[in-house]
MIBAFI-290455 format. One record per residue (C-alpha): z, y, x; residue number from 1. Coordinates in steps of 0.2 Angstrom, whole numbers, plus 5000, padded with zeros to 4 digits. Layout:
% residues N
((Z Y X) NUM)
...
END
This chain:
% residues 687
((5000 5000 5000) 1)
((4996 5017 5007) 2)
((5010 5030 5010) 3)
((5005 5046 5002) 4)
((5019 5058 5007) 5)
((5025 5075 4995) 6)
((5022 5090 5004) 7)
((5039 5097 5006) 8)
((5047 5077 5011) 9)
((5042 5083 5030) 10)
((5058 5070 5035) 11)
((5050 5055 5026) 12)
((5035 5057 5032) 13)
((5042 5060 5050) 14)
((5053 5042 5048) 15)
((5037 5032 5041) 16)
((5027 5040 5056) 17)
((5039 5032 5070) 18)
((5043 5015 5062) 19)
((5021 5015 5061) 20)
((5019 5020 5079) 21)
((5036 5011 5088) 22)
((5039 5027 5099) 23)
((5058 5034 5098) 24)
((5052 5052 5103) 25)
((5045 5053 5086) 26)
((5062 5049 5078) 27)
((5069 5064 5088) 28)
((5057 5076 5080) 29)
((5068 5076 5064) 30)
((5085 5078 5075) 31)
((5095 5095 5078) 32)
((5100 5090 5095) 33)
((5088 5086 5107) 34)
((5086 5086 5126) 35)
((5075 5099 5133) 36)
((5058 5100 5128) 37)
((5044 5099 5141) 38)
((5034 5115 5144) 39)
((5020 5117 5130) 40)
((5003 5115 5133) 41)
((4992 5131 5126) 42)
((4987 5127 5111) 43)
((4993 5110 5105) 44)
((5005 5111 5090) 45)
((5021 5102 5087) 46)
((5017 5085 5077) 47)
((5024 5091 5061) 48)
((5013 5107 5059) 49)
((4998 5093 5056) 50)
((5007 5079 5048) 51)
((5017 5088 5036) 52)
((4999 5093 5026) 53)
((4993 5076 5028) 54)
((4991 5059 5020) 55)
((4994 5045 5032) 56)
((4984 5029 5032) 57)
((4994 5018 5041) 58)
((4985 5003 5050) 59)
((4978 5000 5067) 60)
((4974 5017 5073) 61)
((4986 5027 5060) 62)
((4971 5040 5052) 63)
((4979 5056 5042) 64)
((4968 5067 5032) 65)
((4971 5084 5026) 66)
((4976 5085 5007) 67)
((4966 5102 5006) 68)
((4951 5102 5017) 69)
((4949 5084 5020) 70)
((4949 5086 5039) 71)
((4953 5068 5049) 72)
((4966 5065 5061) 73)
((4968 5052 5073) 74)
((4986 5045 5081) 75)
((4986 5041 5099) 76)
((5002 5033 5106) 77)
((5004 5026 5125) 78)
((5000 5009 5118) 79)
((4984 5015 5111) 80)
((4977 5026 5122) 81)
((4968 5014 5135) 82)
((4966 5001 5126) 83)
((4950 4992 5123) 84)
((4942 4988 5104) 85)
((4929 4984 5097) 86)
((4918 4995 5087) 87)
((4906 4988 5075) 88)
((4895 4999 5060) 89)
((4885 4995 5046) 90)
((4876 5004 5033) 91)
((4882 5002 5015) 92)
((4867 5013 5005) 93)
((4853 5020 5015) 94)
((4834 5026 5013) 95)
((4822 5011 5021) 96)
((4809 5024 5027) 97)
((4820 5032 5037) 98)
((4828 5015 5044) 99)
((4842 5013 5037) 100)
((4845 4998 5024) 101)
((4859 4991 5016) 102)
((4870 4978 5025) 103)
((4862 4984 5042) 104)
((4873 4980 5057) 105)
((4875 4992 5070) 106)
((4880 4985 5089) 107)
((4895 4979 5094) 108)
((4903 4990 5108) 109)
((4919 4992 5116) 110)
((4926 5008 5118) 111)
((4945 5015 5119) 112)
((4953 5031 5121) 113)
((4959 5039 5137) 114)
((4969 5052 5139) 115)
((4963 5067 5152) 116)
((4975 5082 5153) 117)
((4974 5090 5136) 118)
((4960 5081 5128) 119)
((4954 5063 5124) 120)
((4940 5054 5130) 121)
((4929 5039 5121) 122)
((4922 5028 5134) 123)
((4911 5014 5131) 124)
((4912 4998 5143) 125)
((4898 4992 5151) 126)
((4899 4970 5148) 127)
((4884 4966 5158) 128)
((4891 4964 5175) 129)
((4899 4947 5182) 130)
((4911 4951 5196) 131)
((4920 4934 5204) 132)
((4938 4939 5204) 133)
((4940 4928 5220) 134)
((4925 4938 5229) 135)
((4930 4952 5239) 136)
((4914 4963 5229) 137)
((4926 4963 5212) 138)
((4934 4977 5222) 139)
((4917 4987 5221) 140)
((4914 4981 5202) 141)
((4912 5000 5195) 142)
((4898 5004 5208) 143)
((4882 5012 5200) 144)
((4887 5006 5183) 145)
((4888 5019 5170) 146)
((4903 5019 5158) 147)
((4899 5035 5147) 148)
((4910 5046 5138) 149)
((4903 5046 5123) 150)
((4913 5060 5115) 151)
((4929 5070 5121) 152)
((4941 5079 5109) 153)
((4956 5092 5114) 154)
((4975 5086 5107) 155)
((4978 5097 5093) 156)
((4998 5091 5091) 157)
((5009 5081 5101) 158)
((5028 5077 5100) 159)
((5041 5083 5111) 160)
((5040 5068 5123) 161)
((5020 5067 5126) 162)
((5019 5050 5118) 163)
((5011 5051 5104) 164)
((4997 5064 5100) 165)
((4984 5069 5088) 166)
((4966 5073 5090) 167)
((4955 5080 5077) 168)
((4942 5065 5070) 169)
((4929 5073 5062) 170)
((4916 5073 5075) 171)
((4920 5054 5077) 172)
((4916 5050 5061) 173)
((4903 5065 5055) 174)
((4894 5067 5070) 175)
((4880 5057 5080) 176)
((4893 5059 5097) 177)
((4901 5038 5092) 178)
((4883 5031 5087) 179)
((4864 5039 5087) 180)
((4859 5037 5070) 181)
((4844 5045 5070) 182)
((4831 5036 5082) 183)
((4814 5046 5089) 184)
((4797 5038 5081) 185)
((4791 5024 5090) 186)
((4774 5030 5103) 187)
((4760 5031 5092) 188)
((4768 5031 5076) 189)
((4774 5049 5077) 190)
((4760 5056 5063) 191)
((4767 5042 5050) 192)
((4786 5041 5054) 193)
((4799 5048 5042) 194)
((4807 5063 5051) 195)
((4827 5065 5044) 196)
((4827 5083 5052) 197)
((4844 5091 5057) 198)
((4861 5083 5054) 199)
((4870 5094 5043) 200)
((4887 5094 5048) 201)
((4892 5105 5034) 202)
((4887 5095 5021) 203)
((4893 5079 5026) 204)
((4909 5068 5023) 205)
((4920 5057 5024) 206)
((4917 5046 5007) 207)
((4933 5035 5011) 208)
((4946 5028 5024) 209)
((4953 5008 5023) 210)
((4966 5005 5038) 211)
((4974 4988 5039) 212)
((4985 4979 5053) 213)
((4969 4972 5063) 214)
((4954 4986 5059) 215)
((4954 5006 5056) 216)
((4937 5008 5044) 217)
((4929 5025 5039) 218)
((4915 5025 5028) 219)
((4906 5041 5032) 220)
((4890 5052 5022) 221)
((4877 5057 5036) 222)
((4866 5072 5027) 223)
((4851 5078 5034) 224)
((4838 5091 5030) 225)
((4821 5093 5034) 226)
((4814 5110 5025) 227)
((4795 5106 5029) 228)
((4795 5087 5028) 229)
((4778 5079 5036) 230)
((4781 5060 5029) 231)
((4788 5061 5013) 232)
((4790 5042 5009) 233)
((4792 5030 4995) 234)
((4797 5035 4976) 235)
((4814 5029 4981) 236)
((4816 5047 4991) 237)
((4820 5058 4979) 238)
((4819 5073 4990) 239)
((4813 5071 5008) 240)
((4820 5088 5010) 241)
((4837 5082 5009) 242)
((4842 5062 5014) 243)
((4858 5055 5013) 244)
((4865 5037 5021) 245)
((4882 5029 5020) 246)
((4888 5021 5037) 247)
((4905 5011 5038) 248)
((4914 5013 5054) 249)
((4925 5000 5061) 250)
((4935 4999 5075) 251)
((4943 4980 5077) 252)
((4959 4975 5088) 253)
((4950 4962 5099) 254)
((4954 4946 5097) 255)
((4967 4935 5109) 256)
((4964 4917 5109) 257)
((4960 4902 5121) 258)
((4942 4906 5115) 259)
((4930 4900 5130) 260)
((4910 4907 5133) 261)
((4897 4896 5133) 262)
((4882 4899 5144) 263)
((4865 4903 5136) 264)
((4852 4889 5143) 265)
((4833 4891 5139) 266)
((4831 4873 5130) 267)
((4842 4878 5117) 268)
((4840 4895 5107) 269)
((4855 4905 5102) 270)
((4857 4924 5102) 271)
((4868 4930 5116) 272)
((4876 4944 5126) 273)
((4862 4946 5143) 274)
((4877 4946 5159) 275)
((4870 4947 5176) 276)
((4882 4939 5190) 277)
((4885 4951 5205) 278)
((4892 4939 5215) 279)
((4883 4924 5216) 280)
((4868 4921 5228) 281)
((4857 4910 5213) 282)
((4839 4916 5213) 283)
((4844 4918 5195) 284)
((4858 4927 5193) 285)
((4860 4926 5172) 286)
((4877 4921 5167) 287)
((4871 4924 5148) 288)
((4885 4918 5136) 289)
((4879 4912 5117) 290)
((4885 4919 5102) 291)
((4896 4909 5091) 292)
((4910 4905 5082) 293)
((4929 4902 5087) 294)
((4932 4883 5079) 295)
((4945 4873 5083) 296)
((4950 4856 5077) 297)
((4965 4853 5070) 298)
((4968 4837 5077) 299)
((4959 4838 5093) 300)
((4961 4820 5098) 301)
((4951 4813 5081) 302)
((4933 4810 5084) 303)
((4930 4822 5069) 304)
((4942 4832 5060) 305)
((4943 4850 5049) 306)
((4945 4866 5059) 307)
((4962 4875 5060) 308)
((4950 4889 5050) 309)
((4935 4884 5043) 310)
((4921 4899 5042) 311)
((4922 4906 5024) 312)
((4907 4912 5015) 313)
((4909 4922 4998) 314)
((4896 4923 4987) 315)
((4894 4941 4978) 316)
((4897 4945 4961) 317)
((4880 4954 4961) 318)
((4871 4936 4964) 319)
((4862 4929 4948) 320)
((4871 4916 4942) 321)
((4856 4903 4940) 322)
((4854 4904 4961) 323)
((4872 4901 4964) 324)
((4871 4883 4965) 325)
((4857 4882 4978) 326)
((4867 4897 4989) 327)
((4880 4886 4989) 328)
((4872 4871 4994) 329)
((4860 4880 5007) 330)
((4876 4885 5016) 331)
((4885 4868 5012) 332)
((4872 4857 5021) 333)
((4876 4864 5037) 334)
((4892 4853 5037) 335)
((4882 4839 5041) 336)
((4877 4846 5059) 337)
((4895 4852 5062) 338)
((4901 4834 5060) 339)
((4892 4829 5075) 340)
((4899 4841 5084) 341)
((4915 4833 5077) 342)
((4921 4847 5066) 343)
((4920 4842 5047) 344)
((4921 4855 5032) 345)
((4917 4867 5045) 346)
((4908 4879 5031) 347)
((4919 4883 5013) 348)
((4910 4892 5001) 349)
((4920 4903 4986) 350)
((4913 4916 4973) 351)
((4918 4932 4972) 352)
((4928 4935 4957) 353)
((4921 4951 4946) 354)
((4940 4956 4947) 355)
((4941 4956 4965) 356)
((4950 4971 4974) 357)
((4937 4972 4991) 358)
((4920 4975 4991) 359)
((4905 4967 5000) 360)
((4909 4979 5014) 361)
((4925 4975 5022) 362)
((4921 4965 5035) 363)
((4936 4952 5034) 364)
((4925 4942 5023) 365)
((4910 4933 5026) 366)
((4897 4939 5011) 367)
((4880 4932 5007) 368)
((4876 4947 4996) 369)
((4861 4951 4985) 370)
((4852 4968 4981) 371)
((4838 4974 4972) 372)
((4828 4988 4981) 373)
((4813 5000 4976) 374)
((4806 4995 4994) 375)
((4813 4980 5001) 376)
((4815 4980 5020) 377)
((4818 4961 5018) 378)
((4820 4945 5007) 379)
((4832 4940 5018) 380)
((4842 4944 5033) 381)
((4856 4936 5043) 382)
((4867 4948 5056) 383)
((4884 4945 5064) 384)
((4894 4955 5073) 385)
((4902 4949 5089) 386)
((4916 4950 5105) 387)
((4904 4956 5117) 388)
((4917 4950 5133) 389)
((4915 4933 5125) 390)
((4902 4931 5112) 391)
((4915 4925 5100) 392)
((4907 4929 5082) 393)
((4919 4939 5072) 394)
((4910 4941 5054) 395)
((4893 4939 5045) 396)
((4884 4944 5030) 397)
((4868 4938 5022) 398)
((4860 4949 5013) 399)
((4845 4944 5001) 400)
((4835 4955 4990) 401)
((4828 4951 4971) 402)
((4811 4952 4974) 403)
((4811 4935 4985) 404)
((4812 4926 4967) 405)
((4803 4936 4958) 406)
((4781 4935 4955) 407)
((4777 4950 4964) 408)
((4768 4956 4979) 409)
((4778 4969 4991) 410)
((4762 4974 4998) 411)
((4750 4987 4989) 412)
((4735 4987 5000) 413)
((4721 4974 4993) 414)
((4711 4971 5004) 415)
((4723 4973 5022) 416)
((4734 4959 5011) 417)
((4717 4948 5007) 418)
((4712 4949 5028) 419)
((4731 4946 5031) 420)
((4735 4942 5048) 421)
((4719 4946 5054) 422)
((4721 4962 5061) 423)
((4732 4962 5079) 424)
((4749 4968 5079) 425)
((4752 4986 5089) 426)
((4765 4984 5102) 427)
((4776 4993 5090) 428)
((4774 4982 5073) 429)
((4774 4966 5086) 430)
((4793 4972 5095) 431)
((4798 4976 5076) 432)
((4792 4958 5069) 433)
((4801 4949 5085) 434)
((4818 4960 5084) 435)
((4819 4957 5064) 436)
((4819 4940 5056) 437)
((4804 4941 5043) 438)
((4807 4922 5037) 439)
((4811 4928 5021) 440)
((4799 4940 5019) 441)
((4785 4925 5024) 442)
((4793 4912 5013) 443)
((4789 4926 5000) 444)
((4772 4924 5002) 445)
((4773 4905 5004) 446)
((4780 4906 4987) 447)
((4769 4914 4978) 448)
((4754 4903 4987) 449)
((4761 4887 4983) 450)
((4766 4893 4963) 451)
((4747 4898 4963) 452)
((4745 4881 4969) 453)
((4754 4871 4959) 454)
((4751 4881 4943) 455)
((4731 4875 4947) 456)
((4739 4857 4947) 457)
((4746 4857 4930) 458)
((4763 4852 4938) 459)
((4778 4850 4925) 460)
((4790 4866 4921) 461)
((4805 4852 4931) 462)
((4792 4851 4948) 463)
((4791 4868 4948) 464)
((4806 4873 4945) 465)
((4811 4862 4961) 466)
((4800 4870 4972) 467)
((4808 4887 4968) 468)
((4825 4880 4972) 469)
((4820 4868 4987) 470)
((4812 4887 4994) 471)
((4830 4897 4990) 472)
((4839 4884 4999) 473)
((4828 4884 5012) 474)
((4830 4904 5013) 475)
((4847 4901 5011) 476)
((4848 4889 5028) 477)
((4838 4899 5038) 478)
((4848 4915 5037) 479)
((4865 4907 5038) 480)
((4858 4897 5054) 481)
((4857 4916 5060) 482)
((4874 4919 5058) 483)
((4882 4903 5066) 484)
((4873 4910 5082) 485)
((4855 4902 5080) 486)
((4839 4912 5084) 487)
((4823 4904 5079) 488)
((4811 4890 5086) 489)
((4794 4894 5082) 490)
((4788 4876 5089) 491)
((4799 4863 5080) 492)
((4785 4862 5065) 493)
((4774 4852 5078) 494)
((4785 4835 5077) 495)
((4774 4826 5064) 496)
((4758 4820 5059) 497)
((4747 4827 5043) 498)
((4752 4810 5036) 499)
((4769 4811 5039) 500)
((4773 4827 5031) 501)
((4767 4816 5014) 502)
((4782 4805 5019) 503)
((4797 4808 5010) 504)
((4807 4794 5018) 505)
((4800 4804 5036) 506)
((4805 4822 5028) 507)
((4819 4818 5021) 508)
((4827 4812 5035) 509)
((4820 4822 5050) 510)
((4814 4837 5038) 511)
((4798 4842 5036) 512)
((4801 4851 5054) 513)
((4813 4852 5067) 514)
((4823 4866 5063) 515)
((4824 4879 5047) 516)
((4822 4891 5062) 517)
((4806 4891 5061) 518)
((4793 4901 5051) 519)
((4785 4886 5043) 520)
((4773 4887 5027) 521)
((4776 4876 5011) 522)
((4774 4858 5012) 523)
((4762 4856 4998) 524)
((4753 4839 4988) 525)
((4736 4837 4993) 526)
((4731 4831 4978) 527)
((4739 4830 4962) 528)
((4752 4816 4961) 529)
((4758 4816 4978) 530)
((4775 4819 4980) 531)
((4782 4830 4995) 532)
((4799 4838 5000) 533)
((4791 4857 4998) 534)
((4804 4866 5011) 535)
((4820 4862 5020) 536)
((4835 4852 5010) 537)
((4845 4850 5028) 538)
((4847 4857 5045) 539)
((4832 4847 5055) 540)
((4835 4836 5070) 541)
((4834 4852 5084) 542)
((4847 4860 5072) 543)
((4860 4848 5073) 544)
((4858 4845 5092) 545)
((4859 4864 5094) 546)
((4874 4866 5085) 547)
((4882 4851 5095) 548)
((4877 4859 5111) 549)
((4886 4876 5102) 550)
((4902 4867 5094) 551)
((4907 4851 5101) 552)
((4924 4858 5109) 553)
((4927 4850 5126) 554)
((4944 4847 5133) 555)
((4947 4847 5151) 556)
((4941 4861 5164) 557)
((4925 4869 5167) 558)
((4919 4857 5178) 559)
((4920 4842 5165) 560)
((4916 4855 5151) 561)
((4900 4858 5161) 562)
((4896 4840 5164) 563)
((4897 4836 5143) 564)
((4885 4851 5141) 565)
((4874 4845 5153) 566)
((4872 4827 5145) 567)
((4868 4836 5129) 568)
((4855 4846 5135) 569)
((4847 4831 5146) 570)
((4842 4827 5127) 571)
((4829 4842 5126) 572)
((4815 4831 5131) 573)
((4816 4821 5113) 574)
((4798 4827 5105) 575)
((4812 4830 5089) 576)
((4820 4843 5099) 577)
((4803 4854 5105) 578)
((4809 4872 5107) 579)
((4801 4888 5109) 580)
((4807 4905 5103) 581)
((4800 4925 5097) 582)
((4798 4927 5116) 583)
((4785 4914 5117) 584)
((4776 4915 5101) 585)
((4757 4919 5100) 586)
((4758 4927 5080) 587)
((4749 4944 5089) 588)
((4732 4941 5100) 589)
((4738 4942 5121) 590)
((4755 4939 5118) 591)
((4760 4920 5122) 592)
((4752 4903 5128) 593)
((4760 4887 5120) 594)
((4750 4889 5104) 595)
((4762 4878 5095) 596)
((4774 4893 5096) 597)
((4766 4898 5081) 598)
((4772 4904 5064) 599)
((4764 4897 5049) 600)
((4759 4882 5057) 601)
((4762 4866 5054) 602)
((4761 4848 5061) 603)
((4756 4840 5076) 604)
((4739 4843 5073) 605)
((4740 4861 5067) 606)
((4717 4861 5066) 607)
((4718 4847 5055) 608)
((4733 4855 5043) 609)
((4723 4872 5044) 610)
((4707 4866 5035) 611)
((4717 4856 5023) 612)
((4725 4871 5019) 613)
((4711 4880 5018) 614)
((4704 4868 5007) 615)
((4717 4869 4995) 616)
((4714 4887 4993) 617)
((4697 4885 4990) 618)
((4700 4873 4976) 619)
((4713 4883 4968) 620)
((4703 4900 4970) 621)
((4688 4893 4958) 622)
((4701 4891 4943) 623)
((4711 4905 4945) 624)
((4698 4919 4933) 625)
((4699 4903 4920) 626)
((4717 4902 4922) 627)
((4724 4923 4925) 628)
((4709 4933 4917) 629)
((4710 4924 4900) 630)
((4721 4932 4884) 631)
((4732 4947 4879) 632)
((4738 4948 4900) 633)
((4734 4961 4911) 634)
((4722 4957 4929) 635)
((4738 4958 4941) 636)
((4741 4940 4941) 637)
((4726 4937 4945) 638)
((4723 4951 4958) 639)
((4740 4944 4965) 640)
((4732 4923 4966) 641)
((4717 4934 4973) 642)
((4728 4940 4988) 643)
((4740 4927 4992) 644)
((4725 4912 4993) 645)
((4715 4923 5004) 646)
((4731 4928 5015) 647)
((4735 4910 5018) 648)
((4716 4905 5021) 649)
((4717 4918 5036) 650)
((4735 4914 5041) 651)
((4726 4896 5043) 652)
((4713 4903 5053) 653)
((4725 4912 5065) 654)
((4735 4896 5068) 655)
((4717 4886 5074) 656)
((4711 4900 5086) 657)
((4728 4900 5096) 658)
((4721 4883 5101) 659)
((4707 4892 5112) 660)
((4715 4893 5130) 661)
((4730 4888 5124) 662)
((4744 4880 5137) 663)
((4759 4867 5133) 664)
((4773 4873 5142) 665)
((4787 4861 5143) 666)
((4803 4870 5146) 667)
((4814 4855 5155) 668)
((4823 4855 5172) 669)
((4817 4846 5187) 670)
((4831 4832 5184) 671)
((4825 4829 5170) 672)
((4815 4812 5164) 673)
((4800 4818 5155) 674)
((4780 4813 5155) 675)
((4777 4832 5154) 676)
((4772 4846 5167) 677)
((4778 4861 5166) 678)
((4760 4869 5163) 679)
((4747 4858 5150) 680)
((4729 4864 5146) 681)
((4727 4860 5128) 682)
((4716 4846 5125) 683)
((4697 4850 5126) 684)
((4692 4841 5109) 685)
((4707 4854 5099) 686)
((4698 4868 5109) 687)
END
């Protein structure tokens, strides 16, 4: 419960003050007898001239805010000041065409607060460098590597024993001096990109201020205003003269526990924090560590047991009802890759209760979260925020828009959406497509291909209805695979055959790829009557062995923890576990080699599933005019069959001509026993 004092209580507020912060000099503020006070410093006031006009949040950094003008106030104690935490940010309402969406995550940074003289500083750590503590270089750690002050504010009040002070917080929450919000146009975008103009200090506020034991959060209003606006975006911008965006600040107490990093290795792919080693002599120096969960067994000695605290995912009020049961079981199926990393029950799925007192926001819940956007930046996206020092995941959220179920086209251009894909990627629209995941986005259009597919095959209202849930699933899998720490393999859709993929018995149990990492398309009937698995029902094969490589927890030192890691990765040669990530992919012409990094294909003989596809479409595109442009019904559904068959007949197109020149990489060590060489010119009949 928050502590709102009455203005003329000044000793109440004075005792609540010094229980919160622990120092005794703060007690002595309320006493007649006192020893001698220190010599003031110009300027600074005596604590009570600020807190007495205050409300005090009390929490990890006590906040107080001014009852009349609404101006922030931070308290510094000796045991704050230097101490490092974790700041995270994340926008709760934004305009897309100016980059800001909701549920975007910010970077995770460590700063903390040192005191200089009269003023405070906010530092940022650098986490990139390695220093041996045994090496005599860890005593020359700080060389050429910049820590920045990121914003510096004068102590307004202090008490008489210089313990505990209070700066002013309004900068830190209202201006760009914590985080750069607004971000220069990308090189050769400059005439098309969505100017903001001018922060306007005045006009933005603070909307709100949470402060529990562990995290201070601030949820701010950034307004800017651009009189003589260039790029006036979507419908959804009311006024591009004036643009508003809601940002939650967190800062987090850093965690302590017997949590141990795991290094990144290139035949597994996991998002992790880059850390050079200063002190080694290794050609390469890279001392990555993954990003993942801190999961423990509660009986360590068992060969599989429940954690000591399982990861919790909520599922929003705001998510239709009729979608819950798939969510659930999209997230559920991960426990089957957790168990062989001997941890069962690993993932616990609740609703959130229309009566619930937080919001999707606070980050000490796990939300997968739904909107509904004028302009959706995504179908689906997956972020987690993380310990930087370790790459211990802290919290997640998925967030997945509307549109993904519903039968319309995002794009409005007719004839760049019928030559989709065909056009090359700019180096800008390629970084963008590699930095975001787009899965969701892509399974989109899979979506509406194969529902224009199956509708040509007279498929029952029960088979079509499965394929709409088997592809929610699937999204549903994909994004939470992001936030257990998983980045995407673009080449597990290569492990079978044409003929297999018509296999349940194969698909059901090995998927219809190796991993719901990838970007596959729809597993659909050739002809009508055969019966497929459509999408992902389960983590596939590369899945479970990454999540073992991430999870499985290792007793014993680092030497023994090593050697384990070791025999799990000797396993990578398995034709089941092919991996290849965004770095490698050839989605855009002249970046990438291995042309079974590839989105949108599928199987081992990727030539042979393209002209089948494009057959398909052929055969479905003479019925759609019989089937769309008949009746009281407008031409949109059939403009939309229109664009999606001719989309995926070039998607297919793009996936054969990777083949020309193409070379197999193979991505094991030289210890390794394997038939492959590290470089393979693709065959000369696929060329």
């Amino acid at each position: 419960m928050l502590y709102r004092p009455k203005p003329k209580l000044h000793r109440a507020l004075f005792l609540s003050l010094a229980v919160l912060l622990g120092s005794p000099a703060v007690h002595a503020l309320d006493k007649k007898k006192e020893t001698k006070e220190p010599k003031k410093e110009e300027g600074i006031k005596p604590l009570k001239e600020i807190t007495a006009k205050c409300r005090l949040f009390k929490g990890l950094y006590p906040i107080l805010r001014d009852t009349a003008n609404g101006d922030l106030y931070l308290v510094l104690t000796e045991t704050l000041l230097g101490r490092e935490l974790l700041h995270f940010s994340q926008v709760v309402d934004g305009v897309v065409d100016a980059g800001f969406f909701r549920g975007a995550y910010g970077q995770s940074r460590i700063l903390r607060f040192d005191r200089y003289f009269d003023r405070v500083d906010l530092i940022q750590r650098n986490t990139g460098y390695y220093f041996d503590p045994e090496s005599p270089l860890s005593k020359a750690r700080g060389a050429n590597i910049n820590e920045p002050v990121l914003l510096s504010e004068k102590i307004v009040a202090m008490n008489k024993a210089q313990d505990s002070l209070i700066i002013k917080a309004n900068e830190l929450y209202l201006g760009e001096g914590l985080e750069q919000m607004k971000h220069p146009a990308p090189k050769g975008m400059e005439d098309r990109w969505f100017d903001l103009g001018k922060l306007e200090k005045d006009r933005s506020k603070v909307l709100d201020v949470r402060n529990y034991p562990m995290n201070t959060d601030v949820i701010s209003e950034y307004v800017w205003s651009n009189p003589y606006p260039r790029v006036h975006g979507g419908e959804e911008v009311t006024d591009a003269r004036s643009v508003s965006v809601k940002v939650h600040h967190s800062f987090i107490q850093l965690p302590e526990n017997d949590f141990r990093p795991r290094r990144d290795d290139p035949r597994v792919g996991y998002f992790y924090d880059q850390i050079e080693d200063m002190t080694t002599t290794d050609a390469v120096n890279y001392r990555d560590q993954i990003h993942r969960w801190h999961l423990k067994k509660k009986d360590p000695a068992a060969r599989v047991s429940d954690p000591v605290e399982p990861i919790t995912w909520w599922i929003e009020n705001t998510t239709p009802k009729e979608l819950r049961p798939s969510i659930r079981e999209g997230v559920l199926a991960w426990n089957e890759a957790f168990e062989l990393a001997g941890i069962s029950n690993a993932l616990v799925v609740k609703e959130q209760p229309d009566t619930a007192s937080w919001d999707a926001g606070d980050i000490r819940y796990n939300v997968l979260r739904w909107t509904s956007s004028p302009e959706p930046p995504f179908g689906g996206y997956g972020p987690s925020f993380v310990d930087p020092r370790t790459g211990q995941i802290l919290g997640a959220d998925v967030m997945l828009e509307y549109v993904f179920v519903t039968n319309r086209l995002r794009e409005r251009e007719l004839f760049r959406i019928a030559g989709m894909g065909m056009m090359a990627l700019s180096e800008e629209e390629l970084l963008h497509s590699k930095q975001n995941c787009t899965f969701a986005s892509d399974l989109h259009m899979n979506v509406l291909f194969g529902s224009t597919v199956l509708d040509a095959m007279d498929l029952s209202e029960m088979e079509r209805s499965r394929f709409l849930q088997e592809a929610l699933r699937d999204l549903t899998l994909h994004e939470v695979g992001h936030t257990l720490g998983l980045s995407h393999n673009m080449k597990a859709s290569s492990i079978h055959t044409v003929e297999q993929l018509r296999d349940k018995e194969i698909t059901g149990r090995e998927g219809i790829t190796g991993s719901v990492m990838d970007y596959s398309p729809a597993n659909l009937p050739w002809e009508p009557g055969d019966e497929v698995d459509y999408f992902h029902s389960t983590p596939g094969p590369y899945d479970k062995w990454a999540i073992r490589y991430g999870y499985t927890e290792i007793a014993g030192n680092k030497e023994v923890e090593n050697a384990k890691l070791r025999e799990i990765l000797a396993e990578s040669t398995s034709p089941l576990l092919i991996f290849g990530n965004d770095a490698d992919d050839m989605r855009s012409p002249g970046h990438g080699i291995d042309p079974r990094v590839m989105i949108f294909d599928m199987s081992a003989d990727p030539v042979e599933h393209g002209l089948r596809t494009i057959q398909i479409a052929e055969r479905t595109m003479a019925t759609v005019k019989d089937r769309y442009a008949t009746g009281h019904r407008s031409y949109q559904e059939l403009r939309d069959a229109y664009m999606v068959l001719t989309g995926r007949m070039i998607n297919a197109c793009n996936v054969m001509t990777r083949q020309i020149g193409g070379i197999y990489v193979d991505r094991s060590f030289a210890d390794q026993e394997t038939s492959e060489v590290p470089y393979r010119p693709v065959e000369k009949e696929t060329q």
